[in-house]
Each structure stands twice: as structure tokens, then as C-alpha cells.
Rosetta silent file (secondary structure, phi, psi, omega in degrees, C-alpha in Angstrom):
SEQUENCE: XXXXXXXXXXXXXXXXXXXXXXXXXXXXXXXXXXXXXXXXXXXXXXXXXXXXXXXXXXXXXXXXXXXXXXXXXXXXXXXXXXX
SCORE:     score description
SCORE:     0.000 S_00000001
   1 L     0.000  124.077  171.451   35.970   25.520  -15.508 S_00000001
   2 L   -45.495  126.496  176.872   35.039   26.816  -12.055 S_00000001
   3 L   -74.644  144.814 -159.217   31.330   25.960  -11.270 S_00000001
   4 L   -91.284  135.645 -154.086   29.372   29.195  -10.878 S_00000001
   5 L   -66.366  148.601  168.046   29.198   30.370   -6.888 S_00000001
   6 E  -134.890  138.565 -160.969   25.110   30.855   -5.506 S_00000001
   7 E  -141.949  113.972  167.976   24.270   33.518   -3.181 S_00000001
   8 E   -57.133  111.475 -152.478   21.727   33.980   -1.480 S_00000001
   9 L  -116.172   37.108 -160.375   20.456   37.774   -0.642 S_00000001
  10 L   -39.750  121.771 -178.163   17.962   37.787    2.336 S_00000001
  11 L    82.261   43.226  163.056   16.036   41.390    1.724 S_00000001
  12 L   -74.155   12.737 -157.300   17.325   41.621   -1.931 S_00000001
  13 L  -115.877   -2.253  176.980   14.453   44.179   -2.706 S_00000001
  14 L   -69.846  176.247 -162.342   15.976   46.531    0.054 S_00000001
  15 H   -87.093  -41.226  174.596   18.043   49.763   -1.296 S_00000001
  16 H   -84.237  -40.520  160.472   21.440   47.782   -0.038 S_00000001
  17 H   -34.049  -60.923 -154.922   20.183   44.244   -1.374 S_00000001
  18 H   -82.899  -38.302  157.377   19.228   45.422   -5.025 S_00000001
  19 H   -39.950  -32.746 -177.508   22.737   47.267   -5.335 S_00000001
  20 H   -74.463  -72.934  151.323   24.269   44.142   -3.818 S_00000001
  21 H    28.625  -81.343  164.717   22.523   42.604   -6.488 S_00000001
  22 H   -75.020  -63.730  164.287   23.701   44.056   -9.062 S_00000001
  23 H   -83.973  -17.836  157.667   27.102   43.917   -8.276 S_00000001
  24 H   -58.396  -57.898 -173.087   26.960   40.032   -7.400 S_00000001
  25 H   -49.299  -48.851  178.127   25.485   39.500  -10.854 S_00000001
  26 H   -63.647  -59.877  163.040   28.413   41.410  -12.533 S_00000001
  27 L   -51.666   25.258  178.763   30.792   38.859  -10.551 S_00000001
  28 L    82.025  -17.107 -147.862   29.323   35.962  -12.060 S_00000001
  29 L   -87.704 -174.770  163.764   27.407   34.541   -9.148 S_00000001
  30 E   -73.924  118.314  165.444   23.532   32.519   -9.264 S_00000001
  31 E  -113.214  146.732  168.821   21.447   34.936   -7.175 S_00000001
  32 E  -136.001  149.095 -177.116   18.755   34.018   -5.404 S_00000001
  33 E  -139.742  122.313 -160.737   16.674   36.509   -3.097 S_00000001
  34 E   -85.059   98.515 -159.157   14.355   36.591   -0.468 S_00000001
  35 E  -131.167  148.297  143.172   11.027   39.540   -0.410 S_00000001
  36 L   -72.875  -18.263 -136.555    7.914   40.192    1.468 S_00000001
  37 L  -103.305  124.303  175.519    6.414   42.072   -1.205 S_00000001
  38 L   -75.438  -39.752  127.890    3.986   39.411   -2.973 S_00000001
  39 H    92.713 -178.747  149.067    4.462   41.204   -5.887 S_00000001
  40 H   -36.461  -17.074  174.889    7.886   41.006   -6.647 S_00000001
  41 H   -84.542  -17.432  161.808    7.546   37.146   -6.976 S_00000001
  42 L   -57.366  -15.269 -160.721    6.284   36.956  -10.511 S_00000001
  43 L   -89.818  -14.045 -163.965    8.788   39.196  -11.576 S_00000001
  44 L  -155.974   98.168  167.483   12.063   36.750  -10.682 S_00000001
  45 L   -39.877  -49.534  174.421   12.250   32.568  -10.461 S_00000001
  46 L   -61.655   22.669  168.501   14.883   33.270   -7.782 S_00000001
  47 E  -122.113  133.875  177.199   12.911   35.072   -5.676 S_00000001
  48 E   -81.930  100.894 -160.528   11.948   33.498   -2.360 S_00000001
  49 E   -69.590  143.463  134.134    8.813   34.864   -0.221 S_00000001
  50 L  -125.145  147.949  156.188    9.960   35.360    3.157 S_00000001
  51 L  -131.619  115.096 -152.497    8.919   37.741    6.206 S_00000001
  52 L   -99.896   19.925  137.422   11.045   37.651    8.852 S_00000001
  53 L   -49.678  -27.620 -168.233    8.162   39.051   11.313 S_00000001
  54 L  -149.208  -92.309 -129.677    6.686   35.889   11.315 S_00000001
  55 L   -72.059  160.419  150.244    8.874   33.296    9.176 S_00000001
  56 L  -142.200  139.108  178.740   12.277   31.488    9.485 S_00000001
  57 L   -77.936  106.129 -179.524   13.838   30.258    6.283 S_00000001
  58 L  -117.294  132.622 -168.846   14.730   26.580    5.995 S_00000001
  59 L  -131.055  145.966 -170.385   15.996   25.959    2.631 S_00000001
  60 L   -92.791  -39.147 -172.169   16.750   22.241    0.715 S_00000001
  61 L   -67.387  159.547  169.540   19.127   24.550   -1.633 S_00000001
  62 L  -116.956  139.019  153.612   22.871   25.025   -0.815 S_00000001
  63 L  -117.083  166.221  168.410   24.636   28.519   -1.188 S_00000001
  64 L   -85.733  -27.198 -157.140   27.914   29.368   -1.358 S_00000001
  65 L  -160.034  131.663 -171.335   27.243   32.607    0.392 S_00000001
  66 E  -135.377  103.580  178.304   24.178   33.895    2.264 S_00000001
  67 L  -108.703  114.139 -177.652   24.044   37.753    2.780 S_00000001
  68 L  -110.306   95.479 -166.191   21.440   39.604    4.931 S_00000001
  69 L   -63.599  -18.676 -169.889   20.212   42.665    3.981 S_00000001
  70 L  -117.078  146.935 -154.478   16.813   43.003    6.019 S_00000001
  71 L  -164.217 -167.554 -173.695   15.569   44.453    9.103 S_00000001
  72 L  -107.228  102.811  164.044   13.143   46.107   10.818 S_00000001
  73 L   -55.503  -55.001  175.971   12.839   50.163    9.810 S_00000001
  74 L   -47.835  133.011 -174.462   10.090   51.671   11.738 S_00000001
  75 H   -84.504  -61.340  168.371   11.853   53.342   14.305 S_00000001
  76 H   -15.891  -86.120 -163.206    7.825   53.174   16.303 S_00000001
  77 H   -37.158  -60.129  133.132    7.618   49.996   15.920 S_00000001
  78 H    25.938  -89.222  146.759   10.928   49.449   17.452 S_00000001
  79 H   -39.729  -64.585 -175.960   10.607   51.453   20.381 S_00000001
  80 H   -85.175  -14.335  174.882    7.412   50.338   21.474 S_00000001
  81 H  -109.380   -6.169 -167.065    8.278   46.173   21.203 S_00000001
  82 H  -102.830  -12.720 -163.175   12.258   46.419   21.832 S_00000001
  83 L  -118.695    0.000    0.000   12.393   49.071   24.678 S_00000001
């Protein structure tokens, strides 16, 4: 029996992460996911605090897959530190 695949979801609480999700789950894999929202971490042992404003994720776990889902939205914000 095939050992079951773990995937990692950086931004799973995003609108394309929790769909992603969702359908990863249905395929069998381990999910694990990555939020800012403080939160959301009681609600799920797989979920990982991260903010990738400030943070970089060094992890002791192996995935078979790592998918990133998260960004920056504010269009302001944006504008005024990228341009």
C-alpha cells in the first residue's frame, strides 16, 4: 500500500487555498496549512502560523508537495512600497 502523499498549502485560508483544500483532501493527501489569522489555529492541528510580511518558514517536516497560495492584496499597499 502506497504511503499517503503530504502537502503543504502556504495561505490555505485564502479563497484558492481552502478550495485547493478541499480537493487535495478528496485525493487522499495529509494536508497541512499555513495562516496569519491567530484564530484559525485552534480550529486545525495542521495548521501552521505564518506571515509572510515578516516571517520565512523553515520546517523539520518533509512534504511531498508544497503549494503557495498567498500574497499580498492591497493594491495601496502595493503601490506605495513596490513602485
Amino acid at each position: 500500500m502506497e504511503a499517503t502523499k503530504k502537502c503543504l498549502i502556504i495561505g490555505v485560508d485564502s479563497q484558492i487555498g481552502s478550495y485547493l483544500n478541499q480537493y487535495l483532501k478528496r485525493m487522499g493527501y495529509q494536508l497541512f496549512g499555513t495562516t496569519r489569522r491567530i484564530d484559525s489555529l485552534k480550529k486545525s492541528k495542521n495548521l501552521i502560523y505564518l506571515d509572510l510580511s515578516k516571517d520565512f518558514y523553515n520546517s523539520s517536516e518533509n512534504f511531498d508537495l508544497a503549494i503557495v497560495c498567498a500574497g499580498v492584496t492591497d493594491i495601496n499597499f502595493c503601490e506605495k512600497t513596490f513602485l
